[in-house]
SERO-4910 file (N, C-alpha, C, O; in steps of 0.05 Angstrom, whole numbers):
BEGIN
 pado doro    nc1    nc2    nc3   cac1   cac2   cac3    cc1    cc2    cc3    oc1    oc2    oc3
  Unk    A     17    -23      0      0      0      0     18     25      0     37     22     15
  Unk    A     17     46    -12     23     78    -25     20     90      3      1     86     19
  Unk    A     43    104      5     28    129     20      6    148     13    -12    158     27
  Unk    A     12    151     -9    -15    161    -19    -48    151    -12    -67    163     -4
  Unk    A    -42    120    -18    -73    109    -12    -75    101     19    -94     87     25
  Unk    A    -60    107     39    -64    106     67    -81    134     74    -93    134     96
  Unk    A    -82    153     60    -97    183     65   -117    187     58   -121    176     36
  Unk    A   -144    204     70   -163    201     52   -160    234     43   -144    248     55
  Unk    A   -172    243     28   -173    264      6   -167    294     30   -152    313     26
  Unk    A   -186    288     56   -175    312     72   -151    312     89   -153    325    110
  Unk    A   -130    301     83   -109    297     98    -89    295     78    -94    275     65
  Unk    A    -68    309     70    -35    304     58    -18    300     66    -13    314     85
  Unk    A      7    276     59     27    280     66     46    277     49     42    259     33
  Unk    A     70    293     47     92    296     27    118    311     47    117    329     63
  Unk    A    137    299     39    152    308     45    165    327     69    178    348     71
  Unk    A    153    303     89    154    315    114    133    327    124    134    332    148
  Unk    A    111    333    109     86    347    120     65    327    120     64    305    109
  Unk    A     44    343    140     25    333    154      3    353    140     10    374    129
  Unk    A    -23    344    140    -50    364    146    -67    346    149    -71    330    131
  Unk    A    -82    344    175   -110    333    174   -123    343    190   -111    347    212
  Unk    A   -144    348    188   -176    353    207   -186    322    222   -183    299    214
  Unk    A   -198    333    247   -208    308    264   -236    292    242   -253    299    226
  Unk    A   -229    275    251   -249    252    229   -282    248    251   -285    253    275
  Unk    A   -300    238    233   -330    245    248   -327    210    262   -320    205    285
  Unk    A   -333    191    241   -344    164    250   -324    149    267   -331    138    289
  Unk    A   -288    145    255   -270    138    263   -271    138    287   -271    117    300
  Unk    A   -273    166    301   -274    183    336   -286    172    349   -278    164    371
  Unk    A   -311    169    339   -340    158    353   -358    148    339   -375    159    325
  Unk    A   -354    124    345   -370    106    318   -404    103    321   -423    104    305
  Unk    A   -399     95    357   -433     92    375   -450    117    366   -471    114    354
  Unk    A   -437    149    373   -443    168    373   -454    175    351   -476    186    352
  Unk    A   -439    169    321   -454    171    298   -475    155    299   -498    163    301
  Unk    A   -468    135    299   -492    115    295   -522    123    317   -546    117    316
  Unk    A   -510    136    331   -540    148    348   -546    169    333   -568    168    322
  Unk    A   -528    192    328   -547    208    312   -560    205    284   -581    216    279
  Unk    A   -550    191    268   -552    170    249   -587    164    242   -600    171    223
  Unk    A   -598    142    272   -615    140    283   -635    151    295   -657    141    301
  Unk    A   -624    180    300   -641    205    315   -646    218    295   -663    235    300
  Unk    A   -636    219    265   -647    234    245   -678    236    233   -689    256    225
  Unk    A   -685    213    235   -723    211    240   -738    228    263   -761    234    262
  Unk    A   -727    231    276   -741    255    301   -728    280    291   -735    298    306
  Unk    A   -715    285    276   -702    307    272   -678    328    290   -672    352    286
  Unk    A   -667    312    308   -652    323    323   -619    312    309   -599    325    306
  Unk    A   -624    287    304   -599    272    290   -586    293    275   -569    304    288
  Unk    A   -589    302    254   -586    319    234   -572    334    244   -548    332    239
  Unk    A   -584    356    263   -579    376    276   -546    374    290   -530    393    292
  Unk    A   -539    341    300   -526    332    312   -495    331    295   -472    336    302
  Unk    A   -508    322    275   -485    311    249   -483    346    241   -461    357    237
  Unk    A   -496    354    240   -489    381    220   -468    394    238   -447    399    227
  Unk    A   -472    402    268   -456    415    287   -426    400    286   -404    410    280
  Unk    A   -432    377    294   -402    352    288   -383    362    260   -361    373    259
  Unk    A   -400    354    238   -386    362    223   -374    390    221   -351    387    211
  Unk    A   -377    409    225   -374    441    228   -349    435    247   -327    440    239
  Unk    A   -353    426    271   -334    433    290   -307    416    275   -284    426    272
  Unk    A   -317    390    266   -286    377    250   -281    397    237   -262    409    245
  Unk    A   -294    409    213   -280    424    199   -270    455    196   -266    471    178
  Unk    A   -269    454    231   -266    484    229   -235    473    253   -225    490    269
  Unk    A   -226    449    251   -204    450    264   -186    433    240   -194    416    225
  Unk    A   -154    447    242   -147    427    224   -110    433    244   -104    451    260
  Unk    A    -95    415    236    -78    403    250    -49    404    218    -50    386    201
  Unk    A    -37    416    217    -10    424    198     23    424    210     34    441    225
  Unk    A     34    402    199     54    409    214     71    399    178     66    382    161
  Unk    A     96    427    183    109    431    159    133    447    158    132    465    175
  Unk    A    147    448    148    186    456    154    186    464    172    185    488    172
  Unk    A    186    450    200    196    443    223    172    468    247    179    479    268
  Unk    A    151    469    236    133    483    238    100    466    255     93    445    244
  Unk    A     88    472    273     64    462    275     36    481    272     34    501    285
  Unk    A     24    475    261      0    496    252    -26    480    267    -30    456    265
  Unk    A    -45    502    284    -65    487    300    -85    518    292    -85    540    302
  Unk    A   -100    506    273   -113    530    271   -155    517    272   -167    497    264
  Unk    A   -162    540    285   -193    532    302   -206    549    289   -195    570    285
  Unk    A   -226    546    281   -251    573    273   -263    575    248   -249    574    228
  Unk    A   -293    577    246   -294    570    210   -300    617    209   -289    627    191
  Unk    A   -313    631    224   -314    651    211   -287    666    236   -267    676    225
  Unk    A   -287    668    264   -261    674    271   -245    659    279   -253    641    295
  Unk    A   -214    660    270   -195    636    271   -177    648    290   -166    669    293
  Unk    A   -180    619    306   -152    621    322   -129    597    314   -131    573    312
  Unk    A   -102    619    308    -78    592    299    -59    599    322    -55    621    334
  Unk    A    -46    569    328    -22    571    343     -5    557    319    -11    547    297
  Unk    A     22    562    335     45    560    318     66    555    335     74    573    350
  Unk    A     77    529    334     90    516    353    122    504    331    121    484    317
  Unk    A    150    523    334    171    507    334    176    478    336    181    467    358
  Unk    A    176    466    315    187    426    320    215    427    343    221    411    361
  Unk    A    231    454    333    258    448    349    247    457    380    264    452    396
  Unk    A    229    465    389    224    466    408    200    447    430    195    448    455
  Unk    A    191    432    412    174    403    424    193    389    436    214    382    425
  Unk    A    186    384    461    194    373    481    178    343    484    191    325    495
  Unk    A    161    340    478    145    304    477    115    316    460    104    337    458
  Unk    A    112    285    447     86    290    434     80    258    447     93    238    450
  Unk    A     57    264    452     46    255    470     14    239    454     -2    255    446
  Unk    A      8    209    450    -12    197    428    -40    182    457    -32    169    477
  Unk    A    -60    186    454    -73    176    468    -89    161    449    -94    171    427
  Unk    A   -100    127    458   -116    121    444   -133     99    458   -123     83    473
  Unk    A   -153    100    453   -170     73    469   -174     57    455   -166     65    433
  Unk    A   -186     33    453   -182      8    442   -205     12    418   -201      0    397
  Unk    A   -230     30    420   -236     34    399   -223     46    379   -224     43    355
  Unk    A   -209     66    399   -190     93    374   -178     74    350   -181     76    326
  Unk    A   -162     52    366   -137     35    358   -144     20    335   -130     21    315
  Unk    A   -170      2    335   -188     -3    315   -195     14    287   -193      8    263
  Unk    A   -201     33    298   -208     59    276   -185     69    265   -188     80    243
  Unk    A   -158     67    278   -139     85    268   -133    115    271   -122    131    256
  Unk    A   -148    118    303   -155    146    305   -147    155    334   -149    139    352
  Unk    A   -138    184    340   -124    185    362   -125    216    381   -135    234    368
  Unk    A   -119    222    403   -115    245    412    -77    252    412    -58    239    422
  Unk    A    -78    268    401    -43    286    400    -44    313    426    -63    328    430
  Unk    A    -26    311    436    -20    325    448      7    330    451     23    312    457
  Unk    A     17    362    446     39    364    437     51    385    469     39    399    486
  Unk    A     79    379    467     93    387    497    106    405    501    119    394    518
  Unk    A    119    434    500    143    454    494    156    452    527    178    441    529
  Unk    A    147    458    542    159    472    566    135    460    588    112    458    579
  Unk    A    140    454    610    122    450    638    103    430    630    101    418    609
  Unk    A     91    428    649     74    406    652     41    405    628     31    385    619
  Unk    A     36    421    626      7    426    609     19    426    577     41    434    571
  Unk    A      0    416    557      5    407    532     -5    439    526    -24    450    537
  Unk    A     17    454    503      9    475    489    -10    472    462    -20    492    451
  Unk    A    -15    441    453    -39    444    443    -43    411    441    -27    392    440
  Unk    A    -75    413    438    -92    385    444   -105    375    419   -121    391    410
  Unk    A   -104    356    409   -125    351    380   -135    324    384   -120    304    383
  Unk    A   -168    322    390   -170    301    385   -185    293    363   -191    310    347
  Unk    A   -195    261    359   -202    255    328   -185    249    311   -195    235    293
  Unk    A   -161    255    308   -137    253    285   -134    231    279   -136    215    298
  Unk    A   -130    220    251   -137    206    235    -88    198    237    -69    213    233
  Unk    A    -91    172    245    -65    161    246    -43    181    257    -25    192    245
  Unk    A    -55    181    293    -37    200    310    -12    195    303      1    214    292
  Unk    A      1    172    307     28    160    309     51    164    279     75    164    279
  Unk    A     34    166    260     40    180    234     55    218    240     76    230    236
  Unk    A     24    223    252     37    249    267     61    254    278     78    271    273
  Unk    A     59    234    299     81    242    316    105    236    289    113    255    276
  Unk    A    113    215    285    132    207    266    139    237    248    161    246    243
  Unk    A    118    246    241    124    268    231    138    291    242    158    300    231
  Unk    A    129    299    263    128    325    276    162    317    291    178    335    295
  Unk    A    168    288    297    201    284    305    215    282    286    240    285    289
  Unk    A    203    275    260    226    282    237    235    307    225    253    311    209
  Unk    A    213    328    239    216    350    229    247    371    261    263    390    260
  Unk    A    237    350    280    248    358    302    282    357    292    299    375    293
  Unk    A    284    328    283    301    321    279    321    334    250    345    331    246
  Unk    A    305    346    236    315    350    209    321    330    190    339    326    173
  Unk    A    301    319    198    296    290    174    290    302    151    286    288    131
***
C-alpha cells in the first residue's frame, strides 16, 4: 500500500508534512450511529451538521519544522509551535481509537500542560513520526 492510498482526500502528506482535520465516525463510531438513528425525530441531523462544522473548522499542519493548530470556521484562532522546540508528543488512544486508526495528540514545549490538544486525528502516530522528523531535520 502507497502512502498516498493510506490518506483520505482531507489529509496530505509529502515530504515531511502533515494536514488533517479530526475525522466524524472513526472518533466515535456509537455516537454517529445514534445520531444517524435520531435523524427521524429530527434532532440527529442537527447533531451531524454541528459535528461536522466543529471537525471542519479545526485542522492540525505540521510543515518545515513548523506546527499549525488552527480553530474557527468565521473567527480563527492559529497557534504555531517550533518542531525544534517540542519537548514530547504525547498519542492517546483507546481500544476503539486503535481499531479505527484514530487518536488524541497532544503536543509538549515547556512544563507540565500540553500547548496544544487535538482530538479525532486520523493516524496519530504518523503524526508524531512526523512532527520528530521534522524535530530532527529529517
Amino acid at each position: 500500500m502507497t502512502a498516498a492510498a493510506q490518506f483520505s482526500p482531507n489529509e496530505s502528506r509529502f515530504n515531511g508534512s502533515y494536514t488533517a482535520n479530526p475525522v466524524m465516525f472513526k472518533n466515535s463510531p456509537f455516537l454517529f450511529v445514534l445520531c444517524v438513528l435520531l435523524i427521524p425525530v429530527g434532532i440527529g441531523i442537527l447533531f451531524l451538521l454541528f459535528w461536522r462544522l466543529q471537525c471542519a473548522a479545526t485542522k492540525l499542519t505540521v510543515s518545515e519544522g513548523v506546527i499549525y493548530l488552527e480553530r474557527g470556521l468565521l473567527s480563527k484562532s492559529r497557534t504555531e509551535i517550533d518542531c525544534d522546540s517540542v519537548r514530547t508528543v504525547r498519542v492517546d488512544q483507546s481500544f476503539m481509537n486503535r481499531i479505527f486508526g484514530v487518536g488524541k495528540i497532544a503536543v509538549f514545549t515547556a512544563g507540565d500542560e500540553p500547548e496544544l490538544v487535538v482530538d479525532g486525528l486520523p493516524d496519530p502516530n504518523s503524526i508524531r513520526d512526523v512532527i520528530k522528523g521534522n524535530k530532527d531535520g529529517i
